[in-house]
N, C-alpha and C positions, 0 to 999 in steps of 0.2 A: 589494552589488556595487560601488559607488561609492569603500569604503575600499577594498575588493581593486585595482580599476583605480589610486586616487593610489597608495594601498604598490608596485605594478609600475612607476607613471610612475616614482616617487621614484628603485624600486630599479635602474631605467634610466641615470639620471640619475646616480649614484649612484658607480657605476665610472668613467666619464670625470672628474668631480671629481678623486677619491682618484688615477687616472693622472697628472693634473695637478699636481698634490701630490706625487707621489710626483718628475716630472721635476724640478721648482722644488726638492725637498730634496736632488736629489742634485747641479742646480749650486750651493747653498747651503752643501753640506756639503761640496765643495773649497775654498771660500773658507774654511773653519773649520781650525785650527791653530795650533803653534806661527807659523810662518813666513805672515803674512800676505798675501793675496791678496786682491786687490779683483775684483767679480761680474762687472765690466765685462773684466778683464783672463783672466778665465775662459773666456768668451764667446767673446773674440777670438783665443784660445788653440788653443781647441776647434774654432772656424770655422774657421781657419788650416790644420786638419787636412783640409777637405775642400773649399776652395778656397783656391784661390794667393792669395795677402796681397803688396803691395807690397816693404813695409819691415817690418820688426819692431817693434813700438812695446812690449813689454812683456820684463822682465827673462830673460836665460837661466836664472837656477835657478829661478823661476817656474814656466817651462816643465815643468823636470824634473821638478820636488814635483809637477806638476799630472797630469800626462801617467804617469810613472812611481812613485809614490809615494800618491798620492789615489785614483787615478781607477782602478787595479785593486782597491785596497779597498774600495773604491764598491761597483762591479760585482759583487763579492762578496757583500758585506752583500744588498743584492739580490736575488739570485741565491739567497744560502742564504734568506733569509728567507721568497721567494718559495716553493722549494720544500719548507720543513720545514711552512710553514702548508700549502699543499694538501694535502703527506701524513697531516695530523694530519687534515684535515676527510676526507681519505676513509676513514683509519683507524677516526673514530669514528662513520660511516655506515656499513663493514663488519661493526662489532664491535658495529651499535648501543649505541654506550657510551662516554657524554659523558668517560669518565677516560684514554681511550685517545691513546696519542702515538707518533711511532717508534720510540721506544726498547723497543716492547709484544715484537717480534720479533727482541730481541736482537741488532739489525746495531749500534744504537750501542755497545755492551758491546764485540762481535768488533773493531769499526772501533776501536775507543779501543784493543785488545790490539795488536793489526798497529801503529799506529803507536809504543805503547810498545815495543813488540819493537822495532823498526826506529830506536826512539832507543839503545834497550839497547844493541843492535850497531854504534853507531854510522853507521848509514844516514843520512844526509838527504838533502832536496832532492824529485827525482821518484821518489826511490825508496820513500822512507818513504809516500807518496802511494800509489802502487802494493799496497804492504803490506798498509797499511791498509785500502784499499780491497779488497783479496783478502778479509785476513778480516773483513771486513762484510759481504760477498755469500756467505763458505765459511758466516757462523752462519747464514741463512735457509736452506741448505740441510739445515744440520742439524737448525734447528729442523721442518722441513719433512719429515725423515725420521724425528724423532724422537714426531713428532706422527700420519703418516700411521699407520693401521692398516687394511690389508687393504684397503686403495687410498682409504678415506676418511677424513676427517679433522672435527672437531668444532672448534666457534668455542673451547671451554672446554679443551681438549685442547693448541690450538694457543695461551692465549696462557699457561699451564703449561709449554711447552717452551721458550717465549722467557726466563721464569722462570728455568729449568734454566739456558737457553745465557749467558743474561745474568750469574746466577750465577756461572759455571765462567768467564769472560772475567773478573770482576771480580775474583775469588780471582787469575787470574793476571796482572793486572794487578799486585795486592798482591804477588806474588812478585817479580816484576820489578822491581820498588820496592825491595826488601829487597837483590837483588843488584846494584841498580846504584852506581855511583860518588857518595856524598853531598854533592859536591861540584860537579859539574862535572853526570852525566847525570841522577839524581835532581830538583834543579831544574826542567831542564828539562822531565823526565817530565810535574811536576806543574803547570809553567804549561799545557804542551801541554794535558795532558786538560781544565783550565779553562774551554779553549777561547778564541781569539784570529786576528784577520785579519791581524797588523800586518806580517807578514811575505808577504804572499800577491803573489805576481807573475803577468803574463801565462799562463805554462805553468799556474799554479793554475785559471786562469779558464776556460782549456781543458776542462780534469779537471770542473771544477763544473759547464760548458755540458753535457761529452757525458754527465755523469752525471745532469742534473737536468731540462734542456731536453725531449728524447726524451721522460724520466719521466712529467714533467708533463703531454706534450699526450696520453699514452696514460691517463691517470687520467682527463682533462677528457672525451676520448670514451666514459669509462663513467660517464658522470658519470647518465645514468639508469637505468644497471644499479643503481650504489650508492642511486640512490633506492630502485629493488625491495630493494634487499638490508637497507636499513634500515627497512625492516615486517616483516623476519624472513626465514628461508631457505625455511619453510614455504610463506610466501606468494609470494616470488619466485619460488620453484619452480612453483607455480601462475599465476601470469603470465607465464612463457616463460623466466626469467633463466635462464644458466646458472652455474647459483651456482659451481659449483667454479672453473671458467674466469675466473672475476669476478674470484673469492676470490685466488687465486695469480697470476693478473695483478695485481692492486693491492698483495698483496703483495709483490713482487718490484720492482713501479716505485717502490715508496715505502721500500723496502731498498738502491735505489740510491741514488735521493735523500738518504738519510743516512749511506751511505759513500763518498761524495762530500765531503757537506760534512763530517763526522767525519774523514775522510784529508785534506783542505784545511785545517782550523779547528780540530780539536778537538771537546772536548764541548760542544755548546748546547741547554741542555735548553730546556723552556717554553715553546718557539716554535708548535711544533706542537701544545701542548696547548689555550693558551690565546686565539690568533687565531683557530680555527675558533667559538669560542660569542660573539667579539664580531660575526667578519661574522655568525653565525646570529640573533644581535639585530637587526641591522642591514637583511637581506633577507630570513630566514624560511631555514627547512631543504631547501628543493630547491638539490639543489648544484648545478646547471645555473645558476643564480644567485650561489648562494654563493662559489664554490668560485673565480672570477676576483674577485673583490672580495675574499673572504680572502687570497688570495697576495700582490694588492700591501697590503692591511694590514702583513701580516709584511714582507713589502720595505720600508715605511715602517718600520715599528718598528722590525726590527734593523738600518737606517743608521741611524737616532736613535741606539739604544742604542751603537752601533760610536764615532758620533760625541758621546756623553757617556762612552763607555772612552777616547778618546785627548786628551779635552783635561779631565777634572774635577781629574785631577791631574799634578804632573811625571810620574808614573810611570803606563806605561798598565793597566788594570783589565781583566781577562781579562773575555771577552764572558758567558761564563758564569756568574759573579756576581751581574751586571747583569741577565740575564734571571733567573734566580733571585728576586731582591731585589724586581724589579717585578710575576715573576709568581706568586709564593706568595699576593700577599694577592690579587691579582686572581681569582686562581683560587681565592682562600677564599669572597670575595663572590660568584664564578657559581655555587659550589656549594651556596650559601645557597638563591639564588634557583630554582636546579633543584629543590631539596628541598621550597622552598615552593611553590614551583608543578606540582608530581607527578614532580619528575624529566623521563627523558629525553621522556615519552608530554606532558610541558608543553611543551616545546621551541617 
């Protein structure tokens, strides 16, 4: 009983750290750029904004790179990272199945379509946002309709149709690609789906809050359904959950959550795959624990990553790469360790 009580002090402990961490990296990662700022001039910046300041003592374009240039992209990084990791740890407590990420139910496939369409046509702005976000939220329904049979639906069933939906969005992605201008929208096509914040402004941060914020605090209150649900339907069934109500509830909040950041960013894959088995090292598989200490991990990681895309080189490195690059082998090592240790029943 003695290791169980220090493993709870610790895993107490544990989340105010990593918050701590995570405040200190994002006034750290305004001072990072080309156009340098000093920590102190951040500070006072920022203080400035929520009490009256005598004089001014720090540059005007300081201001503006800080205020309107940094500090939405901040927010973002954030924001997405915060929410692709919760999705991914409740997806792979729904689906019991350590391989599961958001991309399982087809919204990032539909959400990457809607925005290439929306470049196709010439849309941007809050439009292309819009689009996107349309069809990220039209594939869950499809996959939702193409999965239900006779009002019920199977874990095996449903992540088959995401398959299907994910499928038919990427084939027309492909098509989109082929008709657009090789010049001028084409590029663009392909940095977009790479995925990238460097363009994100206020109205974005809108879009990300009411898409991701909402999401999240309704996933955190089922946060001991997805415990029931992650012993099987069987058994949750026999302890009171209601599985379907669970099931399409979390599916649905974590279909926002990634046509949100998909119609803001692009594609960021790995975020969601890979932050749910570090916090599950870290405090164990109840996600009433887990599941706040996973979010700000991914909030820490993708501003790091945001913040090694805009300064490794002249040119900035689409977020998607980065997560890629970092999370294939990570993700090769946890699934070493699951294999050696019994898989998910090791956990």
């Amino acid at each position: 009983m003695s290791g169980v009580t220090r493993r709870s002090g610790a895993s107490a402990l544990l989340l105010p750290i990593l918050s701590c961490a995570l405040v200190l990296a994002m006034l750290v990662s305004v001072t990072i750029g080309r156009f340098d700022i000093r920590l102190a001039d951040v500070v006072t910046i920022l203080s400035s904004k929520l009490i009256s300041m005598p004089s001014a003592t720090w540059d005007g374009m300081a201001e503006t790179v800080v205020m309107q240039v940094r500090l939405p992209r901040i927010f973002a990084a954030v924001l997405m990272g915060f929410g692709l990791s919760i999705s991914g740890a409740a997806l792979q407590g729904l689906f019991r199945n350590p391989l599961v990420d958001p991309g399982v139910i087809g919204v990032t496939a539909g959400a990457g379509f809607g925005g290439t369409l929306a470049i196709l046509l010439g849309i941007g702005g809050y439009g292309l946002l819009v689009i996107a976000f349309g069809f990220g939220i039209a594939s869950v329904v499809f996959v939702k309709f193409l999965a239900s049979v006779g009002g019920r639906t199977s874990m095996l069933t449903l992540v088959l149709a995401g398959v299907v939906i994910s499928a038919f969005f990427g084939a027309a992605i492909s098509i989109a690609k082929l008709l657009a201008d090789p010049f001028q929208k084409l590029p663009a096509i392909t940095y977009w789906l790479m995925g990238s914040i460097a363009s994100v402004g206020y109205a974005d941060l809108i879009l990300l809050c009411v898409a991701i914020l909402p999401a999240t605090i309704i996933i955190y209150m089922l946060r001991f359904q997805i415990n029931l649900m992650s012993l099987g339907e069987e058994r949750a069934q026999a302890l009171g959950a209601p599985v379907a109500t669970v099931r399409w509830t979390v599916l649905l909040a974590t279909a926002m959550i990634s046509a949100g950041v998909v119609a803001t960013s692009g594609i960021i894959g790995w975020v969601g795959l890979v932050m749910p088995h570090v916090a599950r090292a870290m405090v164990g598989a109840n996600h009433g624990r887990m599941m706040p200490v996973c979010g700000v991990l991914g909030a820490i990681y993708l501003l790091l990553v945001d913040n090694l895309a805009r300064t490794a080189t002249t040119a900035e490195i689409p977020l998607g790469i980065i997560t890629a690059l970092i999370g294939v082998p990570v993700f090769a090592v946890i699934l070493r360790k699951l294999q050696a240790g019994g898989g998910w029943g090791g956990d």
